[in-house]
C-alpha positions, 0 to 999 in steps of 0.5 A: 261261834254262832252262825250268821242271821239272815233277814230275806224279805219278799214285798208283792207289792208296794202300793204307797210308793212315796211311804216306802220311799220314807221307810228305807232310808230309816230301815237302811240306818237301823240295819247299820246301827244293828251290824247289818249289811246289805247283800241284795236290795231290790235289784232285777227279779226273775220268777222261774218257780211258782206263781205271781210276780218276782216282787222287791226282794232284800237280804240283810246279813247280821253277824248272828241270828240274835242281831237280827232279831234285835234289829227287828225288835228295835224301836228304830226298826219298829217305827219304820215297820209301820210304815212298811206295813201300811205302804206294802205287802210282802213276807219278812223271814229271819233265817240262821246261815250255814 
């Protein structure tokens, strides 16, 4: 059995809100048709290491890192990463699961 594949993705900054207001719930729809679900979206942060602010901050779990980097690769995903792109800055990160 393979291990699950987590996606943990950090935005510093959104400076087109109403794009990323687009981008989610397309984002949200490739997620489920790839078997992810959602364990944080955003909520409160609170920085306690390093530097700047705490930011948006969301972890997808997938069944597998392989899903994941299928959902990433997909051309569902891919047309919703272009606007991410262009409306915010941050740092995304497929990670195996213990």
């Amino acid at each position: 059995m393979s291990a699950k594949g987590y996606v943990i993705v950090h935005v510093s900054e959104i400076h087109d809100p109403a794009a990323y207001d687009i981008y989610r719930p397309l984002a949200a729809a490739a997620v489920a048709a790839h078997g992810g679900r959602f364990i944080v979206r955003g909520g409160a942060a609170e920085r306690f290491e390093g530097e700047g602010p705490a930011g948006r901050n969301v972890v997808v779990e997938f069944p597998s890192v392989e899903a994941a980097q299928r959902w990433y690769q997909s051309p569902e995903y891919q047309e919703a990463l272009k606007i991410r792109l262009a409306a915010s800055t941050g740092t995304l990160v497929i990670v195996e699961g213990a």
